[in-house]
VEXBANU-710257 format. One record per residue (C-alpha): x, y, z; residue in three letters. Coordinates in steps of 0.5 Angstrom, whole numbers, padded with zeros to 4 digits, always signed. Example, Ala and Ser with C-alpha at 12.3 -4.5 7.8 and 13.67 -1.06 7.14 Angstrom:
BEGIN
+0025-0009+0016ALA;+0027-0002+0014SER;
This chain:
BEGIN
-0115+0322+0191UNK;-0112+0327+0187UNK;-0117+0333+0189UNK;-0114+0330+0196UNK;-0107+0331+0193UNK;-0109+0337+0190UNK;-0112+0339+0197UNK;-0105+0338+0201UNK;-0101+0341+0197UNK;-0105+0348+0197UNK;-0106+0347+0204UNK;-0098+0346+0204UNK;-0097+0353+0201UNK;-0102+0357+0203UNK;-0098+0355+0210UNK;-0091+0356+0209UNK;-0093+0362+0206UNK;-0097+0365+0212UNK;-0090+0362+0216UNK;-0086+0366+0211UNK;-0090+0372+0212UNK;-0091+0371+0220UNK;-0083+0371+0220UNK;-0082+0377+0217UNK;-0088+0381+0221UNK;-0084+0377+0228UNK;-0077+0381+0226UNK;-0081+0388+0223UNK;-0087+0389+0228UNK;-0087+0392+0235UNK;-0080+0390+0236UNK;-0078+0392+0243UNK;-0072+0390+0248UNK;-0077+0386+0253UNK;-0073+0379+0253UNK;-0068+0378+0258UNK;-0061+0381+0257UNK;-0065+0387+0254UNK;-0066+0382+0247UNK;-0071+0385+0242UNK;-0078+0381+0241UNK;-0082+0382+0236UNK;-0090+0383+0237UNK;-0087+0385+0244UNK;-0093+0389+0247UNK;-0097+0382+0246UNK;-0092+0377+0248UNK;-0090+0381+0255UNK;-0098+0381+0257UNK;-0098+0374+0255UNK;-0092+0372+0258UNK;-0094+0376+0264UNK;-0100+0372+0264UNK;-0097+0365+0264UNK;-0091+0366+0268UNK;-0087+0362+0268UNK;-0087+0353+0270UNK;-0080+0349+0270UNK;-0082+0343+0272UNK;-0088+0343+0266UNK;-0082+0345+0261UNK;-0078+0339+0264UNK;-0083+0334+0262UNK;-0084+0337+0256UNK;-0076+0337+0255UNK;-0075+0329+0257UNK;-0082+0327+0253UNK;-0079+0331+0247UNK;-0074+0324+0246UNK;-0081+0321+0244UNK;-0081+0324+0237UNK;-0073+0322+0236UNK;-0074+0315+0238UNK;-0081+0314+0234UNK;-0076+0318+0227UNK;-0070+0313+0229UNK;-0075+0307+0229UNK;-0078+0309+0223UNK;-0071+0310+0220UNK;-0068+0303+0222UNK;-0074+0300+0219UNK;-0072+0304+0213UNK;-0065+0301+0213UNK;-0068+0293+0214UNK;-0072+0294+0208UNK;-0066+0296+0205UNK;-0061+0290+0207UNK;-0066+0285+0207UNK;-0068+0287+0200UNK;-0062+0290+0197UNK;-0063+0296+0195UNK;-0065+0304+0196UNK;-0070+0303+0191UNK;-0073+0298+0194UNK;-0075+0301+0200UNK;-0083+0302+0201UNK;-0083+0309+0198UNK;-0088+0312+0204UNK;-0082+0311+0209UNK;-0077+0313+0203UNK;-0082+0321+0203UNK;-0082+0320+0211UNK;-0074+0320+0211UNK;-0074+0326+0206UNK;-0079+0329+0211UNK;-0075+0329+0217UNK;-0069+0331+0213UNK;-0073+0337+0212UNK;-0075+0338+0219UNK;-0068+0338+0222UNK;-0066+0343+0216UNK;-0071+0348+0219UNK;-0069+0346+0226UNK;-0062+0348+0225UNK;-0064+0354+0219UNK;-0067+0357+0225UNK;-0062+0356+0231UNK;-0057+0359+0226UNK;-0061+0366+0224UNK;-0064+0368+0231UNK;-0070+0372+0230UNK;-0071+0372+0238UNK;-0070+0369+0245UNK;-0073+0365+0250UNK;-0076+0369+0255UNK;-0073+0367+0261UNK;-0065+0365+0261UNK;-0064+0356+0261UNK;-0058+0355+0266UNK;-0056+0363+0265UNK;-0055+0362+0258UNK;-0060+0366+0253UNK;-0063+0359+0248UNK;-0066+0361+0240UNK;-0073+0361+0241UNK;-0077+0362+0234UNK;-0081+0357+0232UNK;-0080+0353+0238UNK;-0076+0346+0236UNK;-0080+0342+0241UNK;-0087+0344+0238UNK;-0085+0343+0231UNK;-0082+0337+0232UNK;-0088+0334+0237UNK;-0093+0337+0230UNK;-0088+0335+0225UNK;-0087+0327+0227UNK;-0093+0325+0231UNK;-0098+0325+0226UNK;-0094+0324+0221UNK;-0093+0318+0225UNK;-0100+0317+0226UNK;-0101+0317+0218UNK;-0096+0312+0218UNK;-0099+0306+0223UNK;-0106+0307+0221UNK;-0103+0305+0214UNK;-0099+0299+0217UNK;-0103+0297+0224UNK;-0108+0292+0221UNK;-0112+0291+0228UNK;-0117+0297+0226UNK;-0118+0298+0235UNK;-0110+0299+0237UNK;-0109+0303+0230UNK;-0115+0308+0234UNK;-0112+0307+0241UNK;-0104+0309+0238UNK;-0107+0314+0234UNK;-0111+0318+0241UNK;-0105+0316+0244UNK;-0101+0319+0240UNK;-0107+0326+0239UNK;-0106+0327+0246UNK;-0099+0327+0247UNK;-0098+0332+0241UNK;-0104+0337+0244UNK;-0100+0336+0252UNK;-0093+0337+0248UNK;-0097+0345+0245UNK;-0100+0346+0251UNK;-0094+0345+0256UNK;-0089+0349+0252UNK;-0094+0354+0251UNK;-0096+0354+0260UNK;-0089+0353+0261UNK;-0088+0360+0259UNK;-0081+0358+0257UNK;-0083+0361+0249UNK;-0086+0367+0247UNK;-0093+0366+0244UNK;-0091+0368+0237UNK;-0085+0362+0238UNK;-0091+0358+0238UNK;-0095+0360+0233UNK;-0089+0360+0228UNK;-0088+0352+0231UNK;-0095+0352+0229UNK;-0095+0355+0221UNK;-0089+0352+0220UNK;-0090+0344+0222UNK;-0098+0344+0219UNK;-0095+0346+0213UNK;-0089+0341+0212UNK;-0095+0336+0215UNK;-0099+0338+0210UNK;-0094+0337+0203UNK;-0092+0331+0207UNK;-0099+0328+0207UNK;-0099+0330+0199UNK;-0093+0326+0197UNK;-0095+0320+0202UNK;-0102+0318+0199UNK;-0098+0320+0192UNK;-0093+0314+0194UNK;-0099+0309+0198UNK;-0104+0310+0192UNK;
């Protein structure tokens, strides 16, 4: 268990400073006004053949928006479970010590969620209702990457019927791949919007799943 723990945390690391790293090369390397209103992007010869590529689907980023309520409703689930076995056991201290990490998880998922829409490194490359929207990571890949498996981690932990905790978990693995994939077809990201999703959620899974087994063993 703790060579897993080990594992985890360096994996953690390792990610988040590949995220840091590719944060920075977004903001410094081939920086052009490519985006809509004539907005820098970074990787600009890259993302504008990829985009050119893709186009641009707004029925497949509809969906993809409406099913982003999955997520927020699996963290208010696991938050109200939280709170119950708060009441109904009389104190903080006393809630199973995984739901308290996925709570401080979560708290971490929506502080880079908001960091990020405070300091802008780029826009979308289409306009969303005529107005320009922050882009980098994408909020909708981070949280699908950040929340489902976490969520995964958290059912197999609890559902004892060893068949319905495989079927959830394949549930809940092809919802994340669509979610990705959707975003990335819908067109209504850069392709290093994705990328960075992706760095930045692997990376806080990965610290998450650390101090998880930490809490279960």
């Amino acid at each position: 268990m703790k060579k897993e723990i080990k594992r985890d945390i360096c994996r953690g690391l390792c990610l988040l400073g590949v995220f840091i790293l590719w944060t920075g090369s977004v903001c410094l390397v081939d920086v052009q006004p490519v985006g809509p209103a004539g907005t820098a992007v970074g990787f600009a010869t890259v993302n504008r053949w990829f985009h050119q590529r893709v186009g641009v689907c707004m029925g497949l980023y509809t969906v993809t928006d409406w099913l982003g309520i999955l997520p927020l409703l699996v963290m208010a689930g696991f938050a109200g479970l939280g709170l119950a076995q708060w009441i109904r056991r009389g104190g903080i201290r006393k809630v199973d010590p995984d739901i308290l990490t996925l709570g401080v998880f979560y708290l971490a998922v929506l502080a880079a969620y908001l960091l990020f829409e405070a300091v802008v490194v780029n826009y979308r490359p289409v306009l969303i209702h005529g107005k320009l929207e922050a882009s980098y990571p994408s909020s909708t890949t981070l949280l699908a990457l950040c929340v489902m498996p976490t969520a995964a981690m958290q059912l197999k932990s609890r559902v004892r019927h060893r068949g319905l905790s495989r079927r959830l978990s394949a549930g809940i693995l092809v919802f994340t791949v669509f979610m990705v994939l959707g975003r990335v077809i819908s067109g209504v990201h850069w392709l290093t919007d994705i990328l960075g999703g992706i760095f930045l959620s692997g990376s806080l899974v990965s610290l998450y799943r650390a101090v998880f087994r930490w809490a279960r063993s």
